[in-house]
N, C-alpha and C positions, 0 to 999 in steps of 0.2 A: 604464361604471361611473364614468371620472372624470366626468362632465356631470352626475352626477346631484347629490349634495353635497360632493367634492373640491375644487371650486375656489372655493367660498365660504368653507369649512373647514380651514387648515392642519393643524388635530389627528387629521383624517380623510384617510386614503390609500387609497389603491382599488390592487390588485395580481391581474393577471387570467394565465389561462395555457388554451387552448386554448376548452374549456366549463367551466374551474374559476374562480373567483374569493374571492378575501380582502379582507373590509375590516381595517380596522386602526386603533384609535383611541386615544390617548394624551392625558393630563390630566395636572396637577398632583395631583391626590388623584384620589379614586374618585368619588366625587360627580360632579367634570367628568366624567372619562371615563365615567359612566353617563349624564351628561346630551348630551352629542357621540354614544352609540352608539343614544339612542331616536332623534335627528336622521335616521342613517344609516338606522337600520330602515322609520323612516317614508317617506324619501324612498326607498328601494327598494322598500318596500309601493306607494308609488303609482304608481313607476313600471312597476312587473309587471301592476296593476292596469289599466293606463291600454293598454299592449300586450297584455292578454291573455294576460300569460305566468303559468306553474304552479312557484313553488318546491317542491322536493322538500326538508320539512323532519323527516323524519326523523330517526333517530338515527344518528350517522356520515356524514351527508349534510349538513345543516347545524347546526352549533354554537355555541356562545359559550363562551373560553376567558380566561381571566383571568392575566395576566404582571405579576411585581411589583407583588404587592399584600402588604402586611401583615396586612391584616384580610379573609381569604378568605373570613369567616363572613359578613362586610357583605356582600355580593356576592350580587344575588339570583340563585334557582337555577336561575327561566326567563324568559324573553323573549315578546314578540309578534312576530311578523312572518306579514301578510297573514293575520291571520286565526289560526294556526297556532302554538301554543305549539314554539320550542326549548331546546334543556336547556342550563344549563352544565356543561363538564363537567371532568375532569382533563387530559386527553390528547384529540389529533383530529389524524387522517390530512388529510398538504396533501400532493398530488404523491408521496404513496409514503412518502413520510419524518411517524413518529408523533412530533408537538412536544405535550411536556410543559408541564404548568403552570409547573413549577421549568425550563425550558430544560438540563436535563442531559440528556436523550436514554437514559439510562436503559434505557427501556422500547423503545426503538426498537432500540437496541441489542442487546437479547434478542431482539427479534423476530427480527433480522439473523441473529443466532446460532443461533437455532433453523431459520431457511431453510437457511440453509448446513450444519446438519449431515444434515437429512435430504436434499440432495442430495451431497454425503459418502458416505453412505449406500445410496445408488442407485448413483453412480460405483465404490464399494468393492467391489459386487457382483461387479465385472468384472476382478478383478485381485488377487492377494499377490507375496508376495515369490518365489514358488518359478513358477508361473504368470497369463499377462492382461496385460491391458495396460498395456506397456512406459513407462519414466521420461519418453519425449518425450511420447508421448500423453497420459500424468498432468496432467504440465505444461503443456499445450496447453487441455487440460479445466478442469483448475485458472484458468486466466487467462480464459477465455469463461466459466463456469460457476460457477464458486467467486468469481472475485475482479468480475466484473460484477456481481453482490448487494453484497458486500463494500465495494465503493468508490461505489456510486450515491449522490450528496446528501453526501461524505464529509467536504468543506468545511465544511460548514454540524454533522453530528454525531460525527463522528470526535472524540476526545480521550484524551489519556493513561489516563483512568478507561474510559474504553468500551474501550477498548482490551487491556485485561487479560485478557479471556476470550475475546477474539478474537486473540488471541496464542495463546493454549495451544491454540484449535483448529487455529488454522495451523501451531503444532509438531508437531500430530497426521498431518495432513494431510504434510507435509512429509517426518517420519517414514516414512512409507507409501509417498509416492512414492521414498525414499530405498532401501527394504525393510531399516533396520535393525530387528532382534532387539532387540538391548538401547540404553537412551537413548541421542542423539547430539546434541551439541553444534546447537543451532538454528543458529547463524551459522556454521558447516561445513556444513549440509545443505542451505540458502539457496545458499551457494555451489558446492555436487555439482548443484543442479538447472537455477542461473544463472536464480535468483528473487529480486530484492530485498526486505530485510524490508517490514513492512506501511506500518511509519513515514515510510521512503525514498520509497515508491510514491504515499502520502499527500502530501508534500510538494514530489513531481515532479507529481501532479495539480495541486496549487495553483498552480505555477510556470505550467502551462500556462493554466488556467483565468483568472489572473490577467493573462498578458499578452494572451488576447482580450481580456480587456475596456480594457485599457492601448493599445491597437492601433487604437480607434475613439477618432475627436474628439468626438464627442457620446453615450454611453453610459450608461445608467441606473446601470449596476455601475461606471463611470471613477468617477460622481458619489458613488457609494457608498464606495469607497474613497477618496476624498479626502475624506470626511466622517469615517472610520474612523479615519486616518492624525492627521488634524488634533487628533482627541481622544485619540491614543495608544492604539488598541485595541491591547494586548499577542499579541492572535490575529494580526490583520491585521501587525502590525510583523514578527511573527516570517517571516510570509508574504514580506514585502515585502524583508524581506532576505534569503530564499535568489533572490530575483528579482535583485536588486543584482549578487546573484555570481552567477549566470546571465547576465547582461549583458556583464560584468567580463571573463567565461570564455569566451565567443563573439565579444569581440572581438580579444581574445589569441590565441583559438583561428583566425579571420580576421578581418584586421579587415574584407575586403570584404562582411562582413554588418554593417556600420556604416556609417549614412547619414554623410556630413561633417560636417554639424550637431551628432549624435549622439556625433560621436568628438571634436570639442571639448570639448561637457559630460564625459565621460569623463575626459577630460586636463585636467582646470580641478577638480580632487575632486568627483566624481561625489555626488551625495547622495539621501536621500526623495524632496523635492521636486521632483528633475530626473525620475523615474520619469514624471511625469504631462507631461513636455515629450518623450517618445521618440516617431520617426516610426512606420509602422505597418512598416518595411522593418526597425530595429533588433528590435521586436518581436516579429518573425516568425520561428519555430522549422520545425525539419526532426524528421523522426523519427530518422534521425543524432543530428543534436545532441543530441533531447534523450535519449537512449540514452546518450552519450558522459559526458553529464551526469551521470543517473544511478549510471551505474560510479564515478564520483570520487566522488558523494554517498557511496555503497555502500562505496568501501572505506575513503571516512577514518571510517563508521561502525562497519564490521567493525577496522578496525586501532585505535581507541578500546578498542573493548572487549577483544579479544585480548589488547594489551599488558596492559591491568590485570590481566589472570588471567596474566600473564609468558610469553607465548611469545615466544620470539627473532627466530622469522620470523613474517611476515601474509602469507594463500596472496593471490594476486589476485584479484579479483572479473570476470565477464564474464559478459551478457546472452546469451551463447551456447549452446547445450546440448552435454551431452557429444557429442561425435565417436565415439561405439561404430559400431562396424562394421553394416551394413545385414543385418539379420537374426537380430543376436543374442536369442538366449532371455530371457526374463524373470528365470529364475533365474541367468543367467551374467550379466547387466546388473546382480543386484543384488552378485554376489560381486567385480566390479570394481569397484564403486562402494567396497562395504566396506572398498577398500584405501585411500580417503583419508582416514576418519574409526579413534579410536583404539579405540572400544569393542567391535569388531567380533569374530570368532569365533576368532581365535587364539588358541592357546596362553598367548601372554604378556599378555593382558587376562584371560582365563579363569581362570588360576589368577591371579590378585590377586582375581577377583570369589568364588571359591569353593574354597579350596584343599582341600575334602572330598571335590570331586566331580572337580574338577582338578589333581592332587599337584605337577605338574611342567608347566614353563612352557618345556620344552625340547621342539624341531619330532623329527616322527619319526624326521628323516633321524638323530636325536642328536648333533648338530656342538655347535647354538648354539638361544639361546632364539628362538622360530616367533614373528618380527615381519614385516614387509613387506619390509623392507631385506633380512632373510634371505631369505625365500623368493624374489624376484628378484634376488636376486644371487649368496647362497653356496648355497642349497640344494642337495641333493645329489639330490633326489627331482623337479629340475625339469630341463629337458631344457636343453642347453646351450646352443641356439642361443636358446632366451627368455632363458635366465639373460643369455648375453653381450649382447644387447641392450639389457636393464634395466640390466646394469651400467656399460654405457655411457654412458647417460640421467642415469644417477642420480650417477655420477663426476661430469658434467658439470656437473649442477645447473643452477642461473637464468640461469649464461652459456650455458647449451646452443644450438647452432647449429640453428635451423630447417630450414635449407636442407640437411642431411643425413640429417633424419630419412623422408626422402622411400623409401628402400629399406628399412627397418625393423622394416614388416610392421605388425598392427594392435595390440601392446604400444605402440610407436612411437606411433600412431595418438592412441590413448588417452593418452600423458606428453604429449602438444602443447597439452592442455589447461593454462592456467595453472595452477588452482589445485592442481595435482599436485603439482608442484615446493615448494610451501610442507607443502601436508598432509601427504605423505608419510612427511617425516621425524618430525611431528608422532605421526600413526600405529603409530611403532615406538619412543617417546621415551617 
């Protein structure tokens, strides 16, 4: 594609990916860029011609799409090539991802939407809160199935606006895996499943996707982003500085994943423009790291928004899944879960949600109001070797010793989990 008119053409770029290809042609007005794209057509008419090859110019197969133009109406509605009238049109599928005339994704984003609830859908079949397949499985399905749709091309469409409705399906989603009854805090349920939000995941993709290309000395995407950076694309900047602190945080965290070279510019104010001077050694990430990474992204995002709604503690965030014992039931896996979140089936959430149908917010034993804190500690209706247990746990709180909870049994099992220790007290607050 470039031999044919790319390199007589700056205005013309040729962009190829397997048996697909894109030209792509830019002008001052439309005029140029109409008179630059009959060049292109012509010299690809003749050169099909001349080989004998057959474009497939269908609808949805080959296109003309029009970016940044003021006057859409100017812009005729079809084209020649080889013989073969194609259309222009709104929107055209390149590699999977639907690019809009207006570059908002829009529409792609719907589509994305609509895939994933009908495999939602299919997965749902198999599982509620009472029986099927159990939180690890969920969550295992969720990240091959759900979030491989989700995140394909996500650089290029993802954004705050697409993002809105792909939020609320992942609260759905989330919810389900979780098996709460009544609504639960998104960023508690994220953390019961040790899934990071959409946002988080989106811009640990970037971080990765960005230091390949940062990682080669001659790269098409190196040159691309130094052409981005140079003009200040607000996308790419924002990109470019969680990579900054990804650098920052892996040499702190060792510096012997810092070439020498590398660890001077570091030590002399690091900045933009040293990004494009890193060996492919400083570059180069683990699945460690970038986990490790992640979890700090994750909790100074979750502990932003906590504080604002005033809690006093932030649970901690981990990439881990719960620790339940090898065999629990569906429905016992969703009633320990309920005890880290507050809107769960107690007494003491129940009657604030409907005091018609729940008069009293006092547990049956009748001591004190039926919260977490109670029923593993004071309850009178739990058997005393769990009660002593939990009460020990829970006395101890965040200095609690690890290394003792080894005899404790699977209550035990289950508080070793970080986020316990924050939620819980939340729970019955």
């Amino acid at each position: 594609m470039e031999s044919l008119c790319v390199q007589e053409h700056e205005q013309i770029s040729a962009f190829k990916f397997a048996d697909d290809g894109t030209i792509k042609v830019t002008g001052r007005d439309l005029n140029e860029c109409l008179y630059y794209l009959e060049i292109a057509l012509d010299s690809i008419g003749g050169w099909t011609s001349k080989w004998r090859m057959v474009i497939n110019c269908n609808t949805n197969k080959t296109e003309v799409i029009c970016f940044s133009c003021k006057d859409i109406a100017a812009v005729p509605t079809t084209f020649q090539l080889c013989g073969n009238t194609i259309q222009l049109t709104d929107s055209s599928k390149v590699l999977g991802i639907t690019i809009d005339r207006r570059l908002n994704y829009r529409q792609h984003s719907q589509n994305v939407l609509n895939n994933l609830m009908y495999r939602w859908v299919c997965i749902s079949r198999y599982t509620n809160r009472n029986w099927g397949l159990n939180q690890r499985v969920l969550v295992r399905l969720t990240k091959t199935v759900i979030f491989s749709c989700l995140f394909y091309g996500s650089l290029i469409w993802q954004n705050n606006t697409n993002l809105v409705q792909l939020n609320k399906f992942w609260y759905k989603v989330a919810k389900s895996a979780v098996g709460a009854v009544f609504n639960i805090q998104q960023a508690i349920a994220e953390a019961i499943l040790g899934v990071p939000p959409l946002s988080v995941t989106g811009r640990i993709l970037a971080v990765k996707h960005y230091l390949k290309a940062l990682s080669n000395t001659d790269d098409i995407h190196k040159r691309f982003l130094l052409n981005e950076v140079t003009s200040k694309n607000p996308v790419v900047l924002s990109h470019m500085k969680d990579i900054i602190r990804f650098i920052k945080w892996k040499h702190e965290y060792n510096p012997g994943f810092t070439s020498p070279s590398d660890t001077e510019l570091l030590n002399n104010g690091f900045g933009m423009e040293d990004l494009f001077k890193l060996t492919k050694r400083t570059c180069h990430y683990s699945r460690g790291l970038i986990d490790k990474f992640t979890e700090l992204l994750w909790q100074e995002s979750i502990k932003n928004q906590l504080q604002l709604e005033g809690w006093p503690i932030i649970p901690r965030v981990s990439l881990s899944p719960l620790p339940l014992p090898h065999g629990t039931s569906r429905e016992q896996e969703v009633l320990i879960m309920s005890l880290l979140y507050k809107n769960n089936l107690l007494n003491s959430f129940l009657s604030r949600l409907d005091r018609t149908r729940w008069n009293s917010s006092l547990c049956s034993c009748g001591c004190e109001d039926q919260t977490v804190i109670h029923l593993l500690t004071r309850c009178l209706l739990i058997e005393d070797t769990i009660r002593d247990q939990a009460s020990y746990l829970l006395t101890t709180g965040n200095e609690v010793n690890m290394e003792k909870l080894d005899d404790l049994g699977p209550v035990a099992a289950l508080l070793k989990r970080p986020q316990f220790h924050g939620s819980v007290s939340f729970a019955c607050s």
